[in-house]
Backbone as a chain_set.jsonl record, in Angstrom:
{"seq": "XXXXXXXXXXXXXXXXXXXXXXXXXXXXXXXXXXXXXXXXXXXXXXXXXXXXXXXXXXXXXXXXXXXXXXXXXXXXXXXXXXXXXXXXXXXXXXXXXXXXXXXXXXXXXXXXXXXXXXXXXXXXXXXXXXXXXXXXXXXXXXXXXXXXXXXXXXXXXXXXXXXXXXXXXXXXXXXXXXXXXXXXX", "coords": {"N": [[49.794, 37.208, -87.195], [51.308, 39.701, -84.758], [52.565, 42.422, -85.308], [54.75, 43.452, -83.294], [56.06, 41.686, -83.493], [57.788, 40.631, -85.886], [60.284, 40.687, -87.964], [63.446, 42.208, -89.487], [63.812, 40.995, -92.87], [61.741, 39.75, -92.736], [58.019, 38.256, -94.78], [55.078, 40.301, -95.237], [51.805, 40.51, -95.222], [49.443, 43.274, -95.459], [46.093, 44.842, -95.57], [46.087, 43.68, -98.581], [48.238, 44.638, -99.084], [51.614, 43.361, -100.358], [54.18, 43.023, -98.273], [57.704, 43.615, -97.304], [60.122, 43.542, -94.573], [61.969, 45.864, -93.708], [63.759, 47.266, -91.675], [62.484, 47.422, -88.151], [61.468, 49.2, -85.348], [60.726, 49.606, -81.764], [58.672, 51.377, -80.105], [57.714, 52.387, -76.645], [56.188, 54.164, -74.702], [55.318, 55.529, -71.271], [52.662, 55.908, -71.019], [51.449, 55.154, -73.154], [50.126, 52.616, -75.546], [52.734, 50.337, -76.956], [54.48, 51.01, -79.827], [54.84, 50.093, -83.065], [57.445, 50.869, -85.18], [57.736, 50.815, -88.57], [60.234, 50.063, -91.137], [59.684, 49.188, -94.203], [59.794, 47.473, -97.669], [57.753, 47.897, -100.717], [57.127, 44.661, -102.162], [55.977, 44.403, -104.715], [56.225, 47.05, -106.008], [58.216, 47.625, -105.2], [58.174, 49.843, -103.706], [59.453, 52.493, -100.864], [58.826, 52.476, -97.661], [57.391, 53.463, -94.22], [55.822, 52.392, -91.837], [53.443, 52.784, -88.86], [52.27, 50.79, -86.451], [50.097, 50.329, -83.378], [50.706, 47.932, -80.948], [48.417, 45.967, -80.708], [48.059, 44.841, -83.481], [47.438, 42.798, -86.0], [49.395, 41.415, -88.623], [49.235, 39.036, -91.451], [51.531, 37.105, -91.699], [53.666, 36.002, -94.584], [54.917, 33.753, -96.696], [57.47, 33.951, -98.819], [58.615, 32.29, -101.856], [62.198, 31.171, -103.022], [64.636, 30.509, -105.084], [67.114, 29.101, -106.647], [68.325, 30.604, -109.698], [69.585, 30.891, -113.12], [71.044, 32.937, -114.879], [70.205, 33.568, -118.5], [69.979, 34.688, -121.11], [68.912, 37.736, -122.792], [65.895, 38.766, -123.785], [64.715, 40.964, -125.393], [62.305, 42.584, -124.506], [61.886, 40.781, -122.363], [63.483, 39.049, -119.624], [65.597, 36.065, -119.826], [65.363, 33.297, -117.517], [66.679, 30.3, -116.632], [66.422, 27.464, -114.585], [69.138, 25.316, -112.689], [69.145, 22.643, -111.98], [66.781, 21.671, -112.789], [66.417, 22.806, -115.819], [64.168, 24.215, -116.625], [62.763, 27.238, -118.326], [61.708, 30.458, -117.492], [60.412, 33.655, -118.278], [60.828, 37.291, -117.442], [59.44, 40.369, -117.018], [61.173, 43.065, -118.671], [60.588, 45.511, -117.286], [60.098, 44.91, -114.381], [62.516, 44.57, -112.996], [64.741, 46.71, -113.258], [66.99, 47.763, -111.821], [68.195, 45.596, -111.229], [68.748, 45.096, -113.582], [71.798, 46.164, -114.884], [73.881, 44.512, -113.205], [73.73, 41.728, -114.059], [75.396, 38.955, -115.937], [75.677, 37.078, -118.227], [75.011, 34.053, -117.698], [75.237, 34.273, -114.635], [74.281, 33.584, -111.702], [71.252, 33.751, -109.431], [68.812, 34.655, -107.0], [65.624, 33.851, -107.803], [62.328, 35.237, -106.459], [59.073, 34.21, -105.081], [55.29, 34.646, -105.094], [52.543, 32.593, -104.332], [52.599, 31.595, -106.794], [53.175, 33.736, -108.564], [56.018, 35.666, -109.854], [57.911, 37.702, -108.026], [59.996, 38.831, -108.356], [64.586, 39.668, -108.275], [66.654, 38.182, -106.54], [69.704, 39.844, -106.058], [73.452, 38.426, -105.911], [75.886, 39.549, -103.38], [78.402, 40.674, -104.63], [79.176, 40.681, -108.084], [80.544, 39.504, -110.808], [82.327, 40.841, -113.245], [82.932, 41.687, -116.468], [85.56, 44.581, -118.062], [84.861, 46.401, -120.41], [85.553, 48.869, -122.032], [87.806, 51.177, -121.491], [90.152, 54.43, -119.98], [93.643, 54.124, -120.495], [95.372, 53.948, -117.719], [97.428, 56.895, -116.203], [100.242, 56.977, -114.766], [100.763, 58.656, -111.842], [99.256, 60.562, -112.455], [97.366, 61.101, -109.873], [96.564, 63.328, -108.878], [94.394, 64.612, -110.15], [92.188, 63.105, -110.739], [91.816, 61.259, -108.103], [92.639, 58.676, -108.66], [91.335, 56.985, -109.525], [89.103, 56.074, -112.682], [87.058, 56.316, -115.562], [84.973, 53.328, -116.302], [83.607, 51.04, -118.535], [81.677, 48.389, -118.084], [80.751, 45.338, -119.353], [77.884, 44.816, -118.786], [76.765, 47.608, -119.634], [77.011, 48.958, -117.901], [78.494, 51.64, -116.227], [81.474, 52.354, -114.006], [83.387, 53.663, -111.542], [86.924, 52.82, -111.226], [90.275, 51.612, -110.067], [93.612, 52.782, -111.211], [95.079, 51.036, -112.334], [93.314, 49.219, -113.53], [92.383, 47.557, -116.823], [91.044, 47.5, -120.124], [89.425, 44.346, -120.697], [89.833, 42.757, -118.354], [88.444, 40.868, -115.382], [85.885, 41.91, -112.61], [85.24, 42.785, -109.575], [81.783, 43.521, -108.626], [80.21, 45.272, -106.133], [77.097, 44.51, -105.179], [75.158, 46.411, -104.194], [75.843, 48.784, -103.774], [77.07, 49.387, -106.405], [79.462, 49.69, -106.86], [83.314, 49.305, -107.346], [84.905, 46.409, -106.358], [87.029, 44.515, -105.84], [89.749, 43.104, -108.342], [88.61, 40.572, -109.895]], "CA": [[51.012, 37.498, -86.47], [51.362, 40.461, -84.454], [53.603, 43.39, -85.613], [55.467, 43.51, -82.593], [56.969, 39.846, -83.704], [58.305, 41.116, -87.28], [61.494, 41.028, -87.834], [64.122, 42.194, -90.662], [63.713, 40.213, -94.026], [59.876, 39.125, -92.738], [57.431, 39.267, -95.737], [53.776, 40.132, -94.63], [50.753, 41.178, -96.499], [48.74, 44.215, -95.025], [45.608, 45.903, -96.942], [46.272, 43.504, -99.533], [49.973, 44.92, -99.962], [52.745, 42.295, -99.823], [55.924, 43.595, -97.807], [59.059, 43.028, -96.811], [60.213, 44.376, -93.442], [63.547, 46.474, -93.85], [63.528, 47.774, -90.435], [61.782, 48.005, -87.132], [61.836, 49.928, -84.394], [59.528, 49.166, -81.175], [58.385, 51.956, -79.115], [56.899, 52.29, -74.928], [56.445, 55.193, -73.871], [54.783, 55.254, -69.699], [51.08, 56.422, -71.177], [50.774, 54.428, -74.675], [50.898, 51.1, -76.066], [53.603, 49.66, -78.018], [53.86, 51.531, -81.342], [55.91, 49.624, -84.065], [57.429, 51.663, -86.792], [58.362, 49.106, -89.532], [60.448, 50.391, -92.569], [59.02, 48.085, -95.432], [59.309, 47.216, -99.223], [56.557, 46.893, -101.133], [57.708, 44.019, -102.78], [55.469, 44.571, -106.276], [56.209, 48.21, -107.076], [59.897, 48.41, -104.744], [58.515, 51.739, -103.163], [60.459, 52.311, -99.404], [57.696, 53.71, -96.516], [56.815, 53.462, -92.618], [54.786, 52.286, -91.189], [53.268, 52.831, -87.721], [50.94, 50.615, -85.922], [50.087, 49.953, -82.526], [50.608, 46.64, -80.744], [47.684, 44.898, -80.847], [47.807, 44.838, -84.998], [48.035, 41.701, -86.506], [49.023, 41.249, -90.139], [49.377, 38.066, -92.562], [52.845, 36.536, -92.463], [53.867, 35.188, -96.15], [56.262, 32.659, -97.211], [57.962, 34.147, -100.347], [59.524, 30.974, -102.262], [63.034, 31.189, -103.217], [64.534, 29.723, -106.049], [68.297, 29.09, -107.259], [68.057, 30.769, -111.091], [70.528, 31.276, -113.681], [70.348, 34.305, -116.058], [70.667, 33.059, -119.839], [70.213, 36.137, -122.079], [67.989, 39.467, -122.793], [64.855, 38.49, -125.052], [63.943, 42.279, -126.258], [60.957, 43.226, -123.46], [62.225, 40.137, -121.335], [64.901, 38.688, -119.551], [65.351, 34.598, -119.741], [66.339, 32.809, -116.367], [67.056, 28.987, -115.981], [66.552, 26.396, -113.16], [70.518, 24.822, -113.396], [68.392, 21.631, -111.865], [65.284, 21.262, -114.17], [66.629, 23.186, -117.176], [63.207, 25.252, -116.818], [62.988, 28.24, -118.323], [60.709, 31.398, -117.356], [61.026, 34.804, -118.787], [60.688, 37.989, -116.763], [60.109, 41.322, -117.403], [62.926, 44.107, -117.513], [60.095, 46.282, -115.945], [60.246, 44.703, -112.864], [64.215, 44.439, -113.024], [65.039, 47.618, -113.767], [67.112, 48.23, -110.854], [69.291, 44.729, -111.245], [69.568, 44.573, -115.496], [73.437, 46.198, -114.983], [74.943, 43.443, -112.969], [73.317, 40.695, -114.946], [76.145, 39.044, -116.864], [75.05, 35.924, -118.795], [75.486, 32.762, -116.557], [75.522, 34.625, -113.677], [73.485, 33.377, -110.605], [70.254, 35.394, -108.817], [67.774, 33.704, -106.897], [64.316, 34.219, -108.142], [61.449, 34.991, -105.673], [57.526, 34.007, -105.842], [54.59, 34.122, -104.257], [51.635, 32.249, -104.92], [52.98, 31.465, -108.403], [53.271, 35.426, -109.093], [57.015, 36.014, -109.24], [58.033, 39.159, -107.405], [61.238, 39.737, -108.921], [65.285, 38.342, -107.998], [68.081, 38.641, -105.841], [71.417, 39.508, -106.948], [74.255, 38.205, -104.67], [75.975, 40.533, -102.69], [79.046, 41.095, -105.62], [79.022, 40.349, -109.457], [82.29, 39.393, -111.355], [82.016, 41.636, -114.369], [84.285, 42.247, -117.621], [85.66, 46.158, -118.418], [84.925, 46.325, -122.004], [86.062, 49.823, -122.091], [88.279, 52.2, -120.304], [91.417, 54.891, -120.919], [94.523, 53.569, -120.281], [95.866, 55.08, -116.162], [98.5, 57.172, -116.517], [101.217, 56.907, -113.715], [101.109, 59.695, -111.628], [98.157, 61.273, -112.032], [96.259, 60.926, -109.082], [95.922, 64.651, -108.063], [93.327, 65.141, -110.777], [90.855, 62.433, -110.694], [91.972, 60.774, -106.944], [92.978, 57.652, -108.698], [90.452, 56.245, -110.416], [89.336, 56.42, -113.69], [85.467, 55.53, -115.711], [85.429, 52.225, -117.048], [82.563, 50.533, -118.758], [81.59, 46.813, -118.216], [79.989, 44.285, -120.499], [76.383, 44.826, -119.117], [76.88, 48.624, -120.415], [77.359, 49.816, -116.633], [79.981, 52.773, -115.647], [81.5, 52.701, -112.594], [85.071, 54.15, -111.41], [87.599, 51.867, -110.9], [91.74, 52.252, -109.937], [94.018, 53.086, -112.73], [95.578, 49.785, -112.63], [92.228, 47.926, -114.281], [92.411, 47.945, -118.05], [90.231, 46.284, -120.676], [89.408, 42.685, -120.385], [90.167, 42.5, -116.659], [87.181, 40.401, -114.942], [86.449, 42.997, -111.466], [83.825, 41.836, -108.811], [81.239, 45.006, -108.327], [79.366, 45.353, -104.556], [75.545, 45.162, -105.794], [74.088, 46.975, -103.132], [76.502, 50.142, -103.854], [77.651, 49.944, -107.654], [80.901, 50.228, -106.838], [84.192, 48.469, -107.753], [85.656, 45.673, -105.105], [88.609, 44.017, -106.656], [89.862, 42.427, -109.595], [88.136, 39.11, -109.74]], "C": [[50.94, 38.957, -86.003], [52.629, 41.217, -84.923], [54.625, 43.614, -84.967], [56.821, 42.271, -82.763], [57.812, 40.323, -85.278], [59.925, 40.843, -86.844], [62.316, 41.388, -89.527], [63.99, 41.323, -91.603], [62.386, 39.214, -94.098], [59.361, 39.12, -94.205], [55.822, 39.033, -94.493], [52.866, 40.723, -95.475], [49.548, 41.984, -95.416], [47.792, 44.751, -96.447], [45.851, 44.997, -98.168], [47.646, 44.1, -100.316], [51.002, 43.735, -99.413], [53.556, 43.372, -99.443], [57.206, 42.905, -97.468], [59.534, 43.711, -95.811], [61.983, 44.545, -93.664], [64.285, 46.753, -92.646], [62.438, 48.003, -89.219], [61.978, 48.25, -85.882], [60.347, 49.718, -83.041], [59.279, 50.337, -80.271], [57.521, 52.351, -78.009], [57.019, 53.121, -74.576], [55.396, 54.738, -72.495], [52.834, 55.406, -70.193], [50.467, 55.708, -72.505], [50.989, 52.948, -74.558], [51.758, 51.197, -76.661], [53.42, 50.2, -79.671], [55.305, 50.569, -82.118], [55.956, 50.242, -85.283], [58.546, 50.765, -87.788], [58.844, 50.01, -90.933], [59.957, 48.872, -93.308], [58.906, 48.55, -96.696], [58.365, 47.149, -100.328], [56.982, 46.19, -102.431], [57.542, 44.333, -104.611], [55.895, 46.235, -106.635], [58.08, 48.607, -106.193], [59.812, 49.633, -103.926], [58.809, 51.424, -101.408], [59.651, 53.013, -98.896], [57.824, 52.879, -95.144], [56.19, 53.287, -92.611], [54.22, 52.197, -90.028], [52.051, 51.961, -87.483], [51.221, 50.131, -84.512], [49.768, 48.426, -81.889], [49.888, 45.438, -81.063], [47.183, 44.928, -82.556], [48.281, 43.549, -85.476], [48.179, 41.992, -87.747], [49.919, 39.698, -90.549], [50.379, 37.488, -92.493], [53.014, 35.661, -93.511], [54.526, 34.539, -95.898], [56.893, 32.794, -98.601], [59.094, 32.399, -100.6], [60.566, 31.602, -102.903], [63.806, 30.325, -103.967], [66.032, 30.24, -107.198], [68.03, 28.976, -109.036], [69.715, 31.166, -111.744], [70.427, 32.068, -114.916], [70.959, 33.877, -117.234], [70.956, 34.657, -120.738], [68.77, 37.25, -122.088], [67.185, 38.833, -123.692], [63.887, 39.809, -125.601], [63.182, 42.84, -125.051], [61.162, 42.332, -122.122], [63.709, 39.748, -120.968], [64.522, 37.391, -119.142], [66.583, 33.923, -118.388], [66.442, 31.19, -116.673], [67.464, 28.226, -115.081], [67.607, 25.833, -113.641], [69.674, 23.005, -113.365], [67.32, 20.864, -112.567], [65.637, 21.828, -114.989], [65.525, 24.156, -117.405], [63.473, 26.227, -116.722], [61.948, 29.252, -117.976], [61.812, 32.414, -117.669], [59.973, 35.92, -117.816], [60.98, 39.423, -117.294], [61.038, 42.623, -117.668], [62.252, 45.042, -117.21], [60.291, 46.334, -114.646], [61.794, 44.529, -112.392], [64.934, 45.415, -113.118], [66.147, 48.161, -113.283], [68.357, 47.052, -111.082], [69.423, 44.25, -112.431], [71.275, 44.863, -115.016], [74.42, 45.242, -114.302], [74.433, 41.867, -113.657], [74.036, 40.324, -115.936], [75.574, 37.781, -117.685], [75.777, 34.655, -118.06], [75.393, 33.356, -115.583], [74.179, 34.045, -112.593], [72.837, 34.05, -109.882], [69.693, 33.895, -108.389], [66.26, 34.581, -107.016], [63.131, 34.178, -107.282], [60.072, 34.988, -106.438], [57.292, 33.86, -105.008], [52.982, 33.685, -105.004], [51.553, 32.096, -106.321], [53.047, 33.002, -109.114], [55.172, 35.745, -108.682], [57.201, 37.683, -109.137], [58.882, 40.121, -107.72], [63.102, 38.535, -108.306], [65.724, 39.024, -107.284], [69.128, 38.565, -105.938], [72.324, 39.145, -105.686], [74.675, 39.45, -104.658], [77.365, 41.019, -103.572], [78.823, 39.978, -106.866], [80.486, 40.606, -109.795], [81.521, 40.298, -113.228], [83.18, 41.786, -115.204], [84.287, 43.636, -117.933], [86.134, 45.481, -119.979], [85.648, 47.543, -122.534], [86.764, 51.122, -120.988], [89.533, 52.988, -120.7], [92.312, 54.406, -120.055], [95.112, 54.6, -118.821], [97.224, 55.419, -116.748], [99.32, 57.776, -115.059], [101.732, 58.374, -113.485], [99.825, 60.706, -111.241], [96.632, 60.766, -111.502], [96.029, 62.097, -108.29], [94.209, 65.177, -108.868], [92.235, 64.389, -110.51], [90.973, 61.367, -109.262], [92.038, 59.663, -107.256], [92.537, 56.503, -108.685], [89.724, 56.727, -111.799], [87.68, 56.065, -114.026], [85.806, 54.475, -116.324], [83.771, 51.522, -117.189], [82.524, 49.022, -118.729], [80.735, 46.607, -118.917], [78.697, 44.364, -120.262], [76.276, 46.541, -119.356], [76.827, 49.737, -118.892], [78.602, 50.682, -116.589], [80.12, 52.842, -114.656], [82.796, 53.236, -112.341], [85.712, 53.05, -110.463], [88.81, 52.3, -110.674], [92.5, 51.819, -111.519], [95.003, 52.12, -112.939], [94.395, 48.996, -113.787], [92.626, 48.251, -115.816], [91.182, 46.667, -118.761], [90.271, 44.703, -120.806], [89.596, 41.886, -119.193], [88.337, 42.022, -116.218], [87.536, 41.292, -113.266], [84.909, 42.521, -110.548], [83.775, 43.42, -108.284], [80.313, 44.763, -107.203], [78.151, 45.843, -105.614], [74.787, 46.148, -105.25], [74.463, 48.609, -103.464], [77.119, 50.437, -104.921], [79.036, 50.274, -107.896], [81.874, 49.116, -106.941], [84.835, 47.966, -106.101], [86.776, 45.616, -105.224], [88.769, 43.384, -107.509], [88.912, 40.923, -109.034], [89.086, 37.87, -110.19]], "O": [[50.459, 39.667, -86.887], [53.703, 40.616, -84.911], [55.609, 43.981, -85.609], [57.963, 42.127, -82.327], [58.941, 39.854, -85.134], [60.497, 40.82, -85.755], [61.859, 40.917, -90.568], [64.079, 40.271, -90.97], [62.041, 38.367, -94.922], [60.0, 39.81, -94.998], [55.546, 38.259, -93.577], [53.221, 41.424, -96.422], [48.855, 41.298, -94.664], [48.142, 44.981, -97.605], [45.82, 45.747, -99.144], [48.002, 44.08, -101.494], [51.093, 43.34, -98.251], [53.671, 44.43, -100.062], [57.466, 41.703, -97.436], [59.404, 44.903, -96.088], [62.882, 43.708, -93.745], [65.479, 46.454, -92.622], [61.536, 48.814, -89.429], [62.702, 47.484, -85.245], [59.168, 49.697, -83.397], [60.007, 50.133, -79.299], [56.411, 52.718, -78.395], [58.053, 53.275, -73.926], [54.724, 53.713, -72.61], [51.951, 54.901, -69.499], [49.277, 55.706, -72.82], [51.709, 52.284, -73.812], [51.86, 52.317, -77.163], [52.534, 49.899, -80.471], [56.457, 50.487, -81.694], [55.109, 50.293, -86.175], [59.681, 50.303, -87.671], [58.019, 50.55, -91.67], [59.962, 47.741, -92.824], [58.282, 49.551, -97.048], [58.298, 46.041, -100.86], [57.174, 46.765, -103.502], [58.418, 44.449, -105.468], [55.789, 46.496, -107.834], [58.864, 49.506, -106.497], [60.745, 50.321, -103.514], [58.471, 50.397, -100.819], [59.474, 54.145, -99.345], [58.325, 51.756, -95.093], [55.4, 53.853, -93.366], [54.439, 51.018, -89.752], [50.986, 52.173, -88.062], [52.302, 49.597, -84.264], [48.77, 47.795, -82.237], [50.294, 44.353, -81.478], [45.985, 45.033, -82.819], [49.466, 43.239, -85.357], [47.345, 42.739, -88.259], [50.989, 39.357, -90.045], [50.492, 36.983, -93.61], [52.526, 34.536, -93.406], [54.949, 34.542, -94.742], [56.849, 31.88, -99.425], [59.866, 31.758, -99.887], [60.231, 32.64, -103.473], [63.735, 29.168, -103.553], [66.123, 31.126, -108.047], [67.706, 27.96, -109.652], [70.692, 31.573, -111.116], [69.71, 31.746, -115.863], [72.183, 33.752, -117.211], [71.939, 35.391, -120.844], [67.838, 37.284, -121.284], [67.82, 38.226, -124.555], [62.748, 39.75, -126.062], [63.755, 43.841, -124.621], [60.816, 42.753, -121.018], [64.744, 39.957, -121.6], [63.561, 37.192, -118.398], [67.807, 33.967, -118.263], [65.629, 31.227, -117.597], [68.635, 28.179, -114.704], [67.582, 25.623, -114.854], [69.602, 22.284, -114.36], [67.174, 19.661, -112.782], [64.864, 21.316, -115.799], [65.721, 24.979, -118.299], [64.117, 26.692, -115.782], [60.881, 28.714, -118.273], [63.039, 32.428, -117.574], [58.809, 35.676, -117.497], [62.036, 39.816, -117.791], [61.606, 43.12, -116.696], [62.968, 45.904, -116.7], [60.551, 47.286, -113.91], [62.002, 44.337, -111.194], [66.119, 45.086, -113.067], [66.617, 49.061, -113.979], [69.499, 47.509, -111.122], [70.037, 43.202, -112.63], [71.986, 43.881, -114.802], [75.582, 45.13, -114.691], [75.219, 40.933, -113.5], [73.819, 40.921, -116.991], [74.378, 37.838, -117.4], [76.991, 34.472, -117.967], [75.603, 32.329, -114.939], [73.04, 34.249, -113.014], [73.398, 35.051, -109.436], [69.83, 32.758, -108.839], [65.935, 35.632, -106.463], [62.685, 33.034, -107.207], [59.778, 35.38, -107.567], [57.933, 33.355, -104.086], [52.429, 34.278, -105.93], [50.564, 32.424, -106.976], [52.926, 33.114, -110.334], [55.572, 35.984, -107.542], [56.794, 38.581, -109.874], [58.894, 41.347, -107.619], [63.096, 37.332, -108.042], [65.482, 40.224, -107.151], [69.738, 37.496, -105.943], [71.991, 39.515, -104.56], [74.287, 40.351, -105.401], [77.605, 42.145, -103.138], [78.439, 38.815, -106.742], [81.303, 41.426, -109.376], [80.514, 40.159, -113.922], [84.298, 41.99, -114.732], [83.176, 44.133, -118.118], [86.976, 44.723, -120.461], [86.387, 47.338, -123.497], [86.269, 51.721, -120.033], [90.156, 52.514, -121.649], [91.968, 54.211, -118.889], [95.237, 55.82, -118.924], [97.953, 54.721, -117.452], [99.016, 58.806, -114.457], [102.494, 59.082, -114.142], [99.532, 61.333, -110.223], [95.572, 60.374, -111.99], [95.432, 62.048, -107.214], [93.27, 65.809, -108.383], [91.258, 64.964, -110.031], [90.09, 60.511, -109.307], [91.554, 58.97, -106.361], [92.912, 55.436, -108.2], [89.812, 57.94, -111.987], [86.975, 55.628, -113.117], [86.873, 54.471, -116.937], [82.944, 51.474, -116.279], [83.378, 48.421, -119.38], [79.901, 47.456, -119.23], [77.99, 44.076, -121.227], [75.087, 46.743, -119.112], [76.651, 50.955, -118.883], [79.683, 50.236, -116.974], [79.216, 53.313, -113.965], [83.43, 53.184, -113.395], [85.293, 52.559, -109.415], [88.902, 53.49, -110.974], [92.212, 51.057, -112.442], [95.85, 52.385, -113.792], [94.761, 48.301, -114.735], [93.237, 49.307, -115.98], [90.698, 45.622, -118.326], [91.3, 44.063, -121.022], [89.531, 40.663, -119.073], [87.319, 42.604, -116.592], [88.644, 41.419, -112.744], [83.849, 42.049, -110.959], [84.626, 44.2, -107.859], [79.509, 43.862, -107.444], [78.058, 46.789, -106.395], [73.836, 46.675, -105.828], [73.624, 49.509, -103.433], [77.771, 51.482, -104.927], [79.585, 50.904, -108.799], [81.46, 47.987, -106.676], [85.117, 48.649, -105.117], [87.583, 46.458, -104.831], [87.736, 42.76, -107.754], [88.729, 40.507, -107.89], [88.692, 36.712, -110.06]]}, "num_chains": 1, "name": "protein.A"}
């Protein structure tokens, strides 16, 4: 496949690196070819780079498999998912997770990617319903000091600031992408 064809959420394998295309940008100037500068993933280590190549570059297009999982519990060095469909379990480790352990509540739904039977890692939806296990009680009024929110800890041992309405035991749906509190759930 030519580079010029890419698009957002592509995967492709260059050099023997799998990617994922984050961004690309196509540029013509009157005296060059076609340069494509491709933000990309590298899926196995997560690191975020550019890449420039000129038109006539082909690389690899993949087919990452995708795969409705359900997160059971923490097993010490791993974390245990389950197919809801086959009951199969695989365990994964919280190396490669490192990044989506805090919205991981138990039951909660991810879908698990793979390629070539090597899984790559998951995908959390785009909010998580979470329980505040701990937090101090808001006190009416004061929102000159802290702008009217407060810290509050949830059940996977995350801190995030929330409004001084939430209190403990409140279920609160958190934006994954940005760590931050939505609304009560």
């Amino acid at each position: 496949m030519n580079v010029t064809e890419l698009r957002p959420g592509n995967y492709f394998e260059d050099e023997g690196i799998l990617y994922q295309v984050i961004d690309i940008l196509l540029n013509k100037t009157a005296m060059r070819k076609m340069v494509a500068k491709i933000k990309v993933k590298n899926v196995r280590t997560g690191a975020i780079t550019e890449l420039a190549r000129n038109s006539g570059y082909d690389v690899e297009q993949v087919s990452v498999t995708k795969q409705n999982m359900q997160y059971l519990y923490d097993g010490g060095t791993t974390l245990v998912f389950m197919n809801p469909d086959t009951y199969e379990q695989i365990e994964l480790p919280k190396a490669i997770l490192e990044r989506e352990i805090p919205y991981l509540a138990p039951n909660g739904n991810v879908i698990v990617q793979s390629y070539d039977d090597e899984v790559l890692g998951i995908e959390l939806p785009a909010k998580v319903t979470l329980e505040v296990t701990e937090t101090e009680p808001g006190v009416r009024g004061d929102t000159v000091t802290n702008g009217g929110s407060k810290d509050a800890t949830l059940e996977t041992g995350l801190t995030i600031k929330v409004p001084l309405f939430v209190n403990i035991g409140d279920k609160i749906l958190v934006d994954t992408a940005t760590g931050k509190y939505d609304k009560r759930a």
